[in-house]
PAKOLTOR-615609 format. One line per field, with one value per residue (C-alpha): x, y, z; residue in three letters. Coordinates in Angstrom, 1 decimal, m for minus. Each point is the difference from the previous one (the first is absolute). Example, Ala and Ser with C-alpha at 12.3 -4.5 7.8 and 13.67 -1.06 7.14 Angstrom:
! residues 2
px <- (12.3_1.4)
py <- (m4.5_3.4)
pz <- (7.8_m0.7)
resn <- (ALA_SER)
END
This chain:
! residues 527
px <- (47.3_m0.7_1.1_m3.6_m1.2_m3.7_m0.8_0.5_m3.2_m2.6_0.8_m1.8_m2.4_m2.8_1.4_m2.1_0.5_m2.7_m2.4_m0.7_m2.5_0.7_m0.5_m1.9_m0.7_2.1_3.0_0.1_2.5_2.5_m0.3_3.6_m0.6_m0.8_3.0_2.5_m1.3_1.0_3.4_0.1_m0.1_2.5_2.4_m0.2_0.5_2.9_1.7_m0.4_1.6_3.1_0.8_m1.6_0.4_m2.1_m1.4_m0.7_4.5_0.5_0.2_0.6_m3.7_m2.2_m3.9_m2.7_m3.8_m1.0_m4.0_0.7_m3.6_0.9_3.4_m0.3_2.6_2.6_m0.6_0.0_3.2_2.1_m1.1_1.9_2.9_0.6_0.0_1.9_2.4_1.1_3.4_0.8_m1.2_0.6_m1.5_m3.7_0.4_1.9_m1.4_m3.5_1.2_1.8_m3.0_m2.3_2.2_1.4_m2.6_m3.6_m1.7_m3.6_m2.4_m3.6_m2.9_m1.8_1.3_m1.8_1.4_3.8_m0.5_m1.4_2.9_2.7_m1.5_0.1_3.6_2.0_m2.7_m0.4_m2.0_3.0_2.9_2.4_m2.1_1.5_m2.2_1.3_1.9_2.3_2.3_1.9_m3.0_m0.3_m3.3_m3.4_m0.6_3.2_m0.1_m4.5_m1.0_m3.0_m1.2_m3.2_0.5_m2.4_m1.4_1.2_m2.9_m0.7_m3.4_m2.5_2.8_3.4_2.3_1.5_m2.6_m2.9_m2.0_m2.7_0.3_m3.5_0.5_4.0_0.5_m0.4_1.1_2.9_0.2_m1.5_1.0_0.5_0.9_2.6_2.5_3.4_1.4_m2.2_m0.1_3.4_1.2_3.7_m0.3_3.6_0.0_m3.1_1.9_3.0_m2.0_m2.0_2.9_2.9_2.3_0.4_m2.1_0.0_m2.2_0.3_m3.5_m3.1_m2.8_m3.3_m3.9_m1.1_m3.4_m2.1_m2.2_m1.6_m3.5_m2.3_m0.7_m3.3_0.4_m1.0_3.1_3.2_2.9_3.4_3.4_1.7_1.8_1.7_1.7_1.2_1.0_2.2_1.8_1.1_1.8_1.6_2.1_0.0_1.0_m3.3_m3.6_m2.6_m3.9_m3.6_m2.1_m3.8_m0.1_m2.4_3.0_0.6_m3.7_m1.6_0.2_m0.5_3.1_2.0_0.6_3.3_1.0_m1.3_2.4_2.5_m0.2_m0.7_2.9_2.5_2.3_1.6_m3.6_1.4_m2.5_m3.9_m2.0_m4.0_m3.0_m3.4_m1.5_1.6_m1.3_2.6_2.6_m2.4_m2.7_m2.8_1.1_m1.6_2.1_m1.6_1.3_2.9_3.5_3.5_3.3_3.1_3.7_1.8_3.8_2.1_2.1_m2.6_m1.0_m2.3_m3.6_m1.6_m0.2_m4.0_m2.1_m3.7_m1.6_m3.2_m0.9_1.5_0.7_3.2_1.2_3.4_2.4_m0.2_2.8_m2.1_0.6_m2.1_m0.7_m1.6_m3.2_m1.1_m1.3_1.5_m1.9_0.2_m0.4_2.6_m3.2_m1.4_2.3_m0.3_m3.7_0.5_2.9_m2.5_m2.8_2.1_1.6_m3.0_0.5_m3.5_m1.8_m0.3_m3.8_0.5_m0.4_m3.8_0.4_m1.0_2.3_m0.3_m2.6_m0.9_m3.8_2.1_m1.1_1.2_m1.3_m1.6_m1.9_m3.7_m0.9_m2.6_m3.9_m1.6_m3.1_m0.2_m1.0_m0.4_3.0_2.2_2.9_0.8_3.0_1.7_1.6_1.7_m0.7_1.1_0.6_m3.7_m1.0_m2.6_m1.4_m1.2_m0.7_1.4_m0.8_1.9_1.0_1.5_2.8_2.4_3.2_m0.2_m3.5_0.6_0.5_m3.8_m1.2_1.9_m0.5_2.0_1.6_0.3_2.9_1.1_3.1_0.6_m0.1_1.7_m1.1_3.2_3.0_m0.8_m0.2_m1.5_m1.2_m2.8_2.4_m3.0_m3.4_m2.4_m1.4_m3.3_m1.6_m1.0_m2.4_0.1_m0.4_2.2_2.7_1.8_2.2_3.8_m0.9_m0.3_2.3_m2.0_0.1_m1.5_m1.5_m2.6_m3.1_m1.2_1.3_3.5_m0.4_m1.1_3.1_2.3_m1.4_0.4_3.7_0.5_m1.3_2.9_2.3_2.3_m1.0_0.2_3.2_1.9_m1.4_0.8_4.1_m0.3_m2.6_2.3_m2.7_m3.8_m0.2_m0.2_0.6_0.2_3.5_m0.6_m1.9_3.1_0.8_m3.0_m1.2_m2.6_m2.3_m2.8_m3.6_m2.2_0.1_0.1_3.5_0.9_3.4_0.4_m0.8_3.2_2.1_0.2_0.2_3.0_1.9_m0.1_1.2_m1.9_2.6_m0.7_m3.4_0.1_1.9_m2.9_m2.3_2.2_0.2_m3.5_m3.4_m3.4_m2.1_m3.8_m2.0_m3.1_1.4_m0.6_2.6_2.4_2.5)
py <- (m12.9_m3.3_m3.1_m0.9_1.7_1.5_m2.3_m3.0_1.0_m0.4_m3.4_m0.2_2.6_0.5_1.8_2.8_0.4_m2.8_1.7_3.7_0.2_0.5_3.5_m1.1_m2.6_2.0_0.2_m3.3_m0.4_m3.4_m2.5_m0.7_m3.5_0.2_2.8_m2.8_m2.5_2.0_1.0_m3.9_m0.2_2.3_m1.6_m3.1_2.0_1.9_m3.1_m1.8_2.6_0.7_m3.6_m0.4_3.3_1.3_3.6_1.1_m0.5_2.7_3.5_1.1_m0.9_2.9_m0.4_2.9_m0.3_2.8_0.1_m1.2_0.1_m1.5_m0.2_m4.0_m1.1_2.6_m0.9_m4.3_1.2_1.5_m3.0_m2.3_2.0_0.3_m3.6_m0.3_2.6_m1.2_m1.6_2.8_2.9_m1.4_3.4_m0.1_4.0_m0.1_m2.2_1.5_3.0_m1.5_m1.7_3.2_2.6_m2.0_m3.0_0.7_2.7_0.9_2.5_0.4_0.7_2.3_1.7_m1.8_m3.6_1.4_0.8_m3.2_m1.8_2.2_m1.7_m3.2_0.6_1.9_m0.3_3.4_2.8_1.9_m1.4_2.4_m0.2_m1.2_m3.3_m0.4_m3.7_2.1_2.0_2.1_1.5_3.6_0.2_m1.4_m1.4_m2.4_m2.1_0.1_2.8_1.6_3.4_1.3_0.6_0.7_m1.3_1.4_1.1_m0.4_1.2_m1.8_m3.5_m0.2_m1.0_m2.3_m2.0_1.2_1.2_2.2_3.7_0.2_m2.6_0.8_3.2_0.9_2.8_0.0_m2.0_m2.7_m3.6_0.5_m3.7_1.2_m2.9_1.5_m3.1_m0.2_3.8_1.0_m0.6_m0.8_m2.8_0.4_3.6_0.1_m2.8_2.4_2.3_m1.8_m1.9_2.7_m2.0_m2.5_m3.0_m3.4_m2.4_m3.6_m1.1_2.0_m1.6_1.5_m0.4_3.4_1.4_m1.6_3.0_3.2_1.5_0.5_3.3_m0.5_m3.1_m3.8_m1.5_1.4_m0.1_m2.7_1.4_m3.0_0.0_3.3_m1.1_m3.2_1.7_2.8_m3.1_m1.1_3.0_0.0_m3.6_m1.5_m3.5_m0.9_1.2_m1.3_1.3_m0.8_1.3_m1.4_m2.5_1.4_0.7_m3.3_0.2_3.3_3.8_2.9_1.7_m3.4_m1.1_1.1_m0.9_m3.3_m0.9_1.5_m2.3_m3.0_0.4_0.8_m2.9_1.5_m1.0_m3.1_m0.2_0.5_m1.1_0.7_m0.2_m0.1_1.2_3.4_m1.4_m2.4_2.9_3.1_m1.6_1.9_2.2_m0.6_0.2_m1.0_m2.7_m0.8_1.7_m1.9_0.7_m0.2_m0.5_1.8_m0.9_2.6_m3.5_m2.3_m0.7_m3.0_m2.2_1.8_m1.8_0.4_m1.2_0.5_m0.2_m0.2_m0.7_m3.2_m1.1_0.7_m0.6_0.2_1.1_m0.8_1.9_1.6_1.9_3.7_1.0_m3.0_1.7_3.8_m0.6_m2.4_m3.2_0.2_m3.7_m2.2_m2.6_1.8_0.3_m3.8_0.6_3.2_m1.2_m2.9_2.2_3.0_m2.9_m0.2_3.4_0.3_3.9_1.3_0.7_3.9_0.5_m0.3_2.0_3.4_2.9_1.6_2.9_m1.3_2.0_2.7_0.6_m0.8_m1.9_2.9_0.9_1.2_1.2_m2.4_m0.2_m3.2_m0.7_m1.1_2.9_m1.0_m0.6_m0.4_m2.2_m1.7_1.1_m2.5_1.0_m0.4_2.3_m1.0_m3.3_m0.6_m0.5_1.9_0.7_3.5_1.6_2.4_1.6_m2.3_3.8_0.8_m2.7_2.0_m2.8_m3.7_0.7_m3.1_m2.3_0.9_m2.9_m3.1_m2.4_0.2_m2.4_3.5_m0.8_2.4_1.9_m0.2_m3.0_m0.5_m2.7_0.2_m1.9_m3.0_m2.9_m1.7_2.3_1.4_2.4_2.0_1.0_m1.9_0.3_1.4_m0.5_3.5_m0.4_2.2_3.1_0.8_2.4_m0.2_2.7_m0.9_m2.1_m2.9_m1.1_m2.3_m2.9_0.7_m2.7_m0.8_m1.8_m1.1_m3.6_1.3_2.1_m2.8_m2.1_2.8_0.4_m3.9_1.1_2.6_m2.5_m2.2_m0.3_0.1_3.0_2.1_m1.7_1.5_3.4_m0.4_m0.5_3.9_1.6_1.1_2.4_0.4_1.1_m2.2_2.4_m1.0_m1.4_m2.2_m2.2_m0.6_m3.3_m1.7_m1.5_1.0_m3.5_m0.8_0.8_m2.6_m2.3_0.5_m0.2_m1.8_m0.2_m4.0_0.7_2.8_m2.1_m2.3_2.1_1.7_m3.0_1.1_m2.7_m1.3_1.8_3.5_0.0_m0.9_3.2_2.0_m1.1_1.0_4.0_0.5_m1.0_m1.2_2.5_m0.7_2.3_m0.8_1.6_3.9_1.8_1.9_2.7)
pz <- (48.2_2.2_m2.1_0.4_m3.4_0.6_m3.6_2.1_3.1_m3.5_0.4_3.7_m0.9_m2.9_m2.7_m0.4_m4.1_0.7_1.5_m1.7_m2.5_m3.9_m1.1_m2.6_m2.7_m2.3_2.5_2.0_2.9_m0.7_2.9_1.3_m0.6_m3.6_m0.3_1.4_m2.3_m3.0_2.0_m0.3_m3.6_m0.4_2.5_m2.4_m3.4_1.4_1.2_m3.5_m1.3_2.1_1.0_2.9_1.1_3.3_m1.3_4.1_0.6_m3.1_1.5_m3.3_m1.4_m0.2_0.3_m1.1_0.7_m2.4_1.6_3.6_2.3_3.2_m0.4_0.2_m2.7_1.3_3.2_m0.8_m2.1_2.8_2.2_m2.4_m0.7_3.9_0.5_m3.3_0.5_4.0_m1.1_m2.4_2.2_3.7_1.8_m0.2_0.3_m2.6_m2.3_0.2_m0.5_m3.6_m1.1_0.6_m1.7_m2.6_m1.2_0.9_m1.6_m0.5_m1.7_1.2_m1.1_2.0_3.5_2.1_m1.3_m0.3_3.7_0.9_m2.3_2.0_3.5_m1.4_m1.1_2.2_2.6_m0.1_m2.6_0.5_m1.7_2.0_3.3_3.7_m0.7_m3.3_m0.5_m2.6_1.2_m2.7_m2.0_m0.1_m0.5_1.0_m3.2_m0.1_m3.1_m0.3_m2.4_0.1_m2.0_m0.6_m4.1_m2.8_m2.7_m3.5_m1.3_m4.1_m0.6_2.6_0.5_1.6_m2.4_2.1_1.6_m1.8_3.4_m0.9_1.3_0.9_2.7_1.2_m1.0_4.4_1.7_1.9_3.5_m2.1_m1.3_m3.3_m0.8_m2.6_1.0_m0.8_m1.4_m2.8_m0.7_m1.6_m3.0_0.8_3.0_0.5_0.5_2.5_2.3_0.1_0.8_3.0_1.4_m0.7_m2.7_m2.4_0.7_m1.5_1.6_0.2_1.0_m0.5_1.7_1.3_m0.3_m2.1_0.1_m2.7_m1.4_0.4_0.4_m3.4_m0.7_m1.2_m1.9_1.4_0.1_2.4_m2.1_0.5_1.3_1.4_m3.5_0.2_2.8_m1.6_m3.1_1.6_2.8_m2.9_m1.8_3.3_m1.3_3.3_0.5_0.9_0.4_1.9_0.4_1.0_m2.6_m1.0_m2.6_m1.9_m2.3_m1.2_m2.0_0.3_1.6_m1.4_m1.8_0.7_m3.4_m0.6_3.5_m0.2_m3.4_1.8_3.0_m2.4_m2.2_2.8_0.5_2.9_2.2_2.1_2.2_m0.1_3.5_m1.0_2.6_m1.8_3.2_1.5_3.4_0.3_m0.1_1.4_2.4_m0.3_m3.1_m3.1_m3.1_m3.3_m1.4_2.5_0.7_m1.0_0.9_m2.7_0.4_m2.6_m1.0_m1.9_m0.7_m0.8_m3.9_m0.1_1.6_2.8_2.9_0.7_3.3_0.1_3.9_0.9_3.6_1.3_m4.0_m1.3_m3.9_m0.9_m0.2_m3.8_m2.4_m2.7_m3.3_1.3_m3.2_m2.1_m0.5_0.1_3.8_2.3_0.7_3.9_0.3_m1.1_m0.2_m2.5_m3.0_m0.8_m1.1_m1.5_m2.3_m1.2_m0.6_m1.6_m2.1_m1.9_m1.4_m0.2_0.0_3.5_1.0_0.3_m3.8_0.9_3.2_0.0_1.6_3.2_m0.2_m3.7_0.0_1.6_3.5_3.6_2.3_2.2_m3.3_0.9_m3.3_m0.7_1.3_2.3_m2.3_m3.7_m3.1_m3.2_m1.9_2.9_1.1_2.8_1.8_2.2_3.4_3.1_3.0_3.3_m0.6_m1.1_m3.6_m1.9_m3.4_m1.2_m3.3_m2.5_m3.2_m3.2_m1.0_3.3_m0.8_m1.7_0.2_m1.6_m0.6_m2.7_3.3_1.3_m2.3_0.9_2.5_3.3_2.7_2.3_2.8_3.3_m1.2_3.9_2.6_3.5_2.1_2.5_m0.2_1.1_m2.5_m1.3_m2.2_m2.0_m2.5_m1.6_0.6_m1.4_m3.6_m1.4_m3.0_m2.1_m3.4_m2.4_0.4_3.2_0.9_3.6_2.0_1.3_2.5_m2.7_m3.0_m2.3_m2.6_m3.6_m1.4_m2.5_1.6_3.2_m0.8_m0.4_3.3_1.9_m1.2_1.1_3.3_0.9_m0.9_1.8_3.1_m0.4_2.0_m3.0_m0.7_3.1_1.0_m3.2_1.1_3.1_m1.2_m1.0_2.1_2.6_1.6_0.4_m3.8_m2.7_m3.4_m3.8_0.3_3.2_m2.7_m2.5_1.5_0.0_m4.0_m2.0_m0.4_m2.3_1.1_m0.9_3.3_3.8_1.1_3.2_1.8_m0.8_m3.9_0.4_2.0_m2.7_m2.6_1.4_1.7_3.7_1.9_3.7_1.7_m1.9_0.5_3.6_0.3_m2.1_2.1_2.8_m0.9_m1.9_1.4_m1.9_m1.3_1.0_m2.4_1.4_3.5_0.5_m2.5_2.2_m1.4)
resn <- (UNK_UNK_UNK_UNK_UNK_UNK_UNK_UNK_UNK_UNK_UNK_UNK_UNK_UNK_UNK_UNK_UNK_UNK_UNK_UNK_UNK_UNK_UNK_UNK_UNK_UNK_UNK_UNK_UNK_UNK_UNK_UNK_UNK_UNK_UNK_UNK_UNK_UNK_UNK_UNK_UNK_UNK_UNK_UNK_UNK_UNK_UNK_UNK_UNK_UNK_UNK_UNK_UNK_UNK_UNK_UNK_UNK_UNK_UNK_UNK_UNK_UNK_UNK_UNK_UNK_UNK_UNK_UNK_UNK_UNK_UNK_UNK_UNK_UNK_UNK_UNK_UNK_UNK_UNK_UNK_UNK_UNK_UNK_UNK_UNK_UNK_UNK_UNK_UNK_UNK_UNK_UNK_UNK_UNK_UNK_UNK_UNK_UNK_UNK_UNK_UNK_UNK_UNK_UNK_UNK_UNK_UNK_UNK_UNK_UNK_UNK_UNK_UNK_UNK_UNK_UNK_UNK_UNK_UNK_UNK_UNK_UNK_UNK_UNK_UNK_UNK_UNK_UNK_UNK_UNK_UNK_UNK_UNK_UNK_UNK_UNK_UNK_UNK_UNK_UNK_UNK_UNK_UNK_UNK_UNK_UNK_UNK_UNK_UNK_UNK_UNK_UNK_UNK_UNK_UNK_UNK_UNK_UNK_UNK_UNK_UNK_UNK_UNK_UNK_UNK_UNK_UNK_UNK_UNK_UNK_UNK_UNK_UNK_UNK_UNK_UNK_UNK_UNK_UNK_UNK_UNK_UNK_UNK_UNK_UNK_UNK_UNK_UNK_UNK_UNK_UNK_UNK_UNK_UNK_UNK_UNK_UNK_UNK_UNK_UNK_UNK_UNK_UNK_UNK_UNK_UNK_UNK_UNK_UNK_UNK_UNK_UNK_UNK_UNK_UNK_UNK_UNK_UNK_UNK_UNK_UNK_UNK_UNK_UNK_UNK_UNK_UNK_UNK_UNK_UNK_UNK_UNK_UNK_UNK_UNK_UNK_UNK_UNK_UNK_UNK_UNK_UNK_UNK_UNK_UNK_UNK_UNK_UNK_UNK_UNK_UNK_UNK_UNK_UNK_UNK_UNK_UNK_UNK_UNK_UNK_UNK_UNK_UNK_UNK_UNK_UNK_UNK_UNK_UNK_UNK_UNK_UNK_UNK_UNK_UNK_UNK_UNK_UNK_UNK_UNK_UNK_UNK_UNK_UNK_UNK_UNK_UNK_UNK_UNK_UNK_UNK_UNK_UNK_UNK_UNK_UNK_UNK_UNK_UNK_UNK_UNK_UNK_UNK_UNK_UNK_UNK_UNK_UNK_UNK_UNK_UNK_UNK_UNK_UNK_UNK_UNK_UNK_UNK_UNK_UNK_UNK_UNK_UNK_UNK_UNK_UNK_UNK_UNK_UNK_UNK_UNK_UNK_UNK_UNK_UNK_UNK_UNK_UNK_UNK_UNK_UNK_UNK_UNK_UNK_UNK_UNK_UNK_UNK_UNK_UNK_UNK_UNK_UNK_UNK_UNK_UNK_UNK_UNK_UNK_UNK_UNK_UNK_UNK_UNK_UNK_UNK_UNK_UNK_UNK_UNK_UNK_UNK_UNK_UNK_UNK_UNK_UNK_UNK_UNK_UNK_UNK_UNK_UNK_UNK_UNK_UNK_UNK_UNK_UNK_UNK_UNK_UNK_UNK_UNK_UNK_UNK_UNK_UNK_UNK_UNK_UNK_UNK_UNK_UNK_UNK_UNK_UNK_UNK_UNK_UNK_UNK_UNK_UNK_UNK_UNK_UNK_UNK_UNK_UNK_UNK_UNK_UNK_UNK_UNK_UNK_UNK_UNK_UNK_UNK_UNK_UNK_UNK_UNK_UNK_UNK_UNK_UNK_UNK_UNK_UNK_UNK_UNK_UNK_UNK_UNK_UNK_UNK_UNK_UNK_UNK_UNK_UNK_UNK_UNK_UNK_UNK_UNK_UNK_UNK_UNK_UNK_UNK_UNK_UNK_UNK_UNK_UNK_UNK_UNK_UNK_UNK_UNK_UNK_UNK_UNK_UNK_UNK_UNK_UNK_UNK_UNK_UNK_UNK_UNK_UNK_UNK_UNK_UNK_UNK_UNK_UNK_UNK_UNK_UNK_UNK_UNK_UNK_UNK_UNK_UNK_UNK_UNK_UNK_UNK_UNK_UNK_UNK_UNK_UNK_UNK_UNK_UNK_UNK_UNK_UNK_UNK_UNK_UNK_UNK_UNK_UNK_UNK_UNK_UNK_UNK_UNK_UNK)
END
């Protein structure tokens, strides 16, 4: 090989990991400057804890990227370690060849992408091939795994990832998206099996697919975390992943995940990007992605960044788990500690539950026009409100909630990331007697005064920005509400009567003002 490494032409050409097109929301390709940033982070952590220590000079440091696409932090990995490595390994030939077979190893996620990573590593899909920068591999796979494997099947769910077997239970010659990292139980034993012996990797970083396809259901289900959890039964020295952020606050099946992640000491580093267009133009992500440094060594603050466009805060050592979701900005926690310091009851003990009359929010069991003895029946369909009618004795759950007055709220709002703003949809009034589907949550309360007063609340400012520290996503459910206190209902709140009550300062409500936008009532509602 010419002491001109083939890495080194990227430099005078376009990289082409920056040009090919995401597979999907679900599986998004890492751009190589984004990869490098977090080889960055890692550089420093490594350093500080071997005294000074350059990781890319240690042939002995192993790397694994357990759910490689494009192949771009093996390939960004080698890069280092060849310039690293120069003094120790003087023979380019030779030194490739070290770092390939002994350092950098990969497992991907489909065929197609652990062909693509093989290009972009050994600049060939054939890890034994003529046009293969490796030169002692036996076979075209080298050190990037791929197997088509199935799901294990326990009833109509893999046990493993939970996939439903009506949707990826395919016939053969197709993806089955049964990632093999996350489908074993004994890690250990399935990387001696891929890679042929006893492995014990020192870095595990990669960018995992974050969910798969409902069967039938509205929402896709999470499985970033599995990939977390089994990197670290692995013990590496350190671990480092993009993952969605909806974790911090929200997702569905991400409690226990979440306290895990909270309560681990060992997180030293936590970068967080609101918008997942800063990381993935054009890809949305709800709710942002984040990248986290994990330190087998590290016991301790987490070193937490938060960027959004152009504005960066941090980074600002915090303590993950203070509350049961993390408060993404570090601006944040001074209000919240004077308001929770009140120890006053949270507003949800007046909020009803999600589905609380029992029906969804594609419910169509109710008529257009009016019948005697009817109720109305508040909805959402395609993002327009209506009101229909249906029989009192059709409502067969919390029929005792028919008679109460209602502030009625959208259990669902969006509005994009850019801020400031709105949180929530906006409010509507319901007299007695009124029922609603799941598109709204509502506030019980006894007349029309005390509605009134609670919608001026809900207005604020104040309000919205204490939901907005836990609605992570477009849905705003019973628990997104536990931050925010219950008042009295007798006068029409306004953010200056708050302020005062609650002692936030010019500077903290500057920054409220900054995140959450007025709510004009008298405006069209939108959803």
């Amino acid at each position: 090989m010419s002491d001109q490494a083939s890495f080194t032409l990227r430099r005078r050409n376009p990289d082409v990991l920056t040009c090919i097109a995401n597979l999907s929301n679900d599986e998004v390709f890492t751009p190589p400057e984004f990869a490098n940033r977090m080889l960055d982070t890692l550089t420093e952590a490594w350093a500080a804890n071997h005294g000074g220590a350059n990781l890319w000079a240690d042939p002995t440091v192993t790397f694994l990227d357990p759910c490689t696409k494009s192949g771009v932090f093996l390939r960004e990995i080698t890069r280092r370690l060849t310039e690293g490595l120069a003094k120790k390994i003087p023979g380019l030939t030779q030194r490739v060849n070290h770092i390939l077979t002994k350092q950098v190893f990969g497992i991907g996620i489909t065929k197609i992408t652990s062909l693509l990573a093989r290009r972009s590593v050994y600049c060939s899909r054939h890890a034994d091939g003529k046009h293969s920068i490796a030169k002692n591999f036996a076979s075209e796979t080298g050190n990037i795994w791929f197997k088509r494997i199935p799901h294990s099947w326990e009833g109509d769910r893999c046990k493993f990832c939970g996939a439903g077997k009506s949707v990826f239970d395919r016939a053969d010659g197709l993806e089955t998206h049964a990632y093999a990292f996350i489908h074993t139980d004994n890690i250990k034993a399935r990387l001696t099996e891929l890679f042929g012996k006893n492995m014990q990797f020192d870095v595990i970083i990669g960018n995992p697919p974050y969910q798969l396809a409902s069967d039938g259901g509205t929402r896709d289900g999470p499985i970033y975390q599995h990939f977390v959890e089994q990197a670290k039964r692995l013990q590496p020295r350190f671990l480092a992943m993009i993952i969605p952020s909806r974790w911090m606050a929200s997702g569905l099946g991400l409690s226990e995940f979440r306290q895990a992640m909270l309560g681990d000491r060992r997180m030293r580093e936590l970068v967080d990007y609101p918008a997942a267009n800063d990381v993935f133009p054009g890809v949305e992500v709800k709710a942002g992605v984040c990248y986290f440094l994990w330190d087998a060594s590290h016991d301790g603050d987490c070193k937490v960044t938060t960027v959004r466009g152009g504005e960066v805060l941090g980074p600002i050592q915090r303590n993950l788990g203070e509350y049961d979701v993390f408060v993404r900005d570090a601006r944040a926690v001074s209000i919240l500690h004077k308001v929770l310091g009140r120890s006053e009851a949270p507003i949800n003990t007046i909020l009803a539950r999600d589905k609380e009359f029992g029906w969804t929010s594609n419910f169509d069991g109710f008529h257009e026009n009016e019948r005697s003895g009817d109720v109305p029946l508040y909805y959402i369909r395609k993002m327009k409100r209506d009101v229909g009618y249906i029989e009192r004795n059709a409502v067969t759950k919390s029929a005792d909630r028919i008679d109460t007055w209602k502030v009625l709220v959208p259990q669902a709002f969006n509005g994009g990331d850019a801020i400031p703003h709105q949180i929530l949809g906006k409010p509507l009034i319901a007299p007695l007697p009124s029922v609603c589907t799941q598109s709204f949550l509502f506030f019980s309360v006894s007349s029309r005064k005390a509605a009134e007063s609670l919608q001026s609340y809900y207005t604020t400012r104040f309000f919205r920005f204490l939901v907005s520290v836990r609605k992570i996503t477009q849905h705003a459910t019973h628990s997104t509400y536990v931050w925010v206190p219950m008042q009295s209902w007798d006068r029409t709140w306004t953010d200056e009567a708050l302020f005062t009550k609650y002692g936030i300062t010019q500077e903290e409500q500057a920054f409220i003002g900054s995140q959450v936008r007025e709510m004009n009532l008298d405006a069209a509602a939108d959803e």
